[in-house]
N, C-alpha and C positions, 0 to 999 in steps of 0.2 A: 276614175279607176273602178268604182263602182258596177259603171254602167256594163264593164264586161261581164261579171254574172248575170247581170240582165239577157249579156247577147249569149251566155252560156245557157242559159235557165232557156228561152227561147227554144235553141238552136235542139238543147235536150227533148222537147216537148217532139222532134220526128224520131226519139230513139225507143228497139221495142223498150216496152213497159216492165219487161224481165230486169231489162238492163239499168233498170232506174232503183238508185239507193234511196230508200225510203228514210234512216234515219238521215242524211247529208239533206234529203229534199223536207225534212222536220224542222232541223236546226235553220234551213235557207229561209224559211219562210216565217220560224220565231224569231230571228233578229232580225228578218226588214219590217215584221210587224213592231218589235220592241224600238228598233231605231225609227220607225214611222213616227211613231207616237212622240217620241222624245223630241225629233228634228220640230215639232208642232210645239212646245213645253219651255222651249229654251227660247231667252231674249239673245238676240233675235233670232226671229223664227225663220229656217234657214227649209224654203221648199222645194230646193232643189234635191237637198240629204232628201228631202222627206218623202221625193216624186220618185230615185232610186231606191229607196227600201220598199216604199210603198209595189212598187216593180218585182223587187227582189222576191217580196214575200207572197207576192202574187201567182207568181211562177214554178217559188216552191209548194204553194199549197195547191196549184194546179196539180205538181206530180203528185204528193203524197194521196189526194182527191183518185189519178189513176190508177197506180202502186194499191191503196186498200179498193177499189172497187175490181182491180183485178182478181188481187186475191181471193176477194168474197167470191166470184163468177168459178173462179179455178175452185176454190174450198167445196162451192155446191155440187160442180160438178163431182168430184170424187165423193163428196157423202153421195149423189146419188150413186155412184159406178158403187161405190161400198154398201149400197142398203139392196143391191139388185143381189134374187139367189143364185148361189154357185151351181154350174152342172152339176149332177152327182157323179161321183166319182173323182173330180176335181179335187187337188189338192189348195190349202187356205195358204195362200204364197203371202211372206212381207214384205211390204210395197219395197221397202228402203233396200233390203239383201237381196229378194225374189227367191229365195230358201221358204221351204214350206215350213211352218211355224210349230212349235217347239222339238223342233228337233236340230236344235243350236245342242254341239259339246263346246266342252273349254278343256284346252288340254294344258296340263301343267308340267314342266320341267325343272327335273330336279338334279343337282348335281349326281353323277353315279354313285360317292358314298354315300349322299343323304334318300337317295332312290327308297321309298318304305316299301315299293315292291317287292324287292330281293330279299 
């Protein structure tokens, strides 16, 4: 039963790299390392457990290997777009809103009797 995360883990390795969950490919590769070891520990020593996790956790530490090495490539790339100077005149936009920065309001609503306007 195993062996299907093996062909999953696999079959993940052509999906983009966006699409890869870093903690799910964490957890996939600490327990086929953790059951590796143990399938080797226990009488008897059963290496069939051991060649499946061994797999398992192979495949996860492949992705997690992709997942941070992308994000460090994407990370740099924006510190540099971010350390480059702005035209002048340009307004300093937030990456996450694209609103030029501090000029966020907050408006608050208040019932009409409790309104301190009026």
């Amino acid at each position: 039963m195993k062996w299907v995360l093996v062909i999953a883990g696999v079959k993940d390795m052509s999906r983009p790299v966006e699409r890869v969950s870093l903690p799910q490919s964490a957890a996939l590769a600490t327990t086929g390392v953790i059951w590796a070891r143990y399938s080797m520990v226990i009488t008897p020593v059963n290496y069939n457990l051991g060649l499946v996790n061994l797999f398992v956790g192979a495949t996860g530490l492949y992705q997690v290997v992709r997942v941070v090495a992308h994000e460090e490539s994407f990370g740099e790339a924006t510190r540099q777009q971010a350390s480059l100077p702005r035209p002048a005149g340009q307004p300093d936009l937030d990456a996450a809103t694209g609103r030029e920065r501090g000029t966020h309001s907050v408006a608050i609503f208040y019932p009409k009797s409790e309104d301190p306007r009026t």
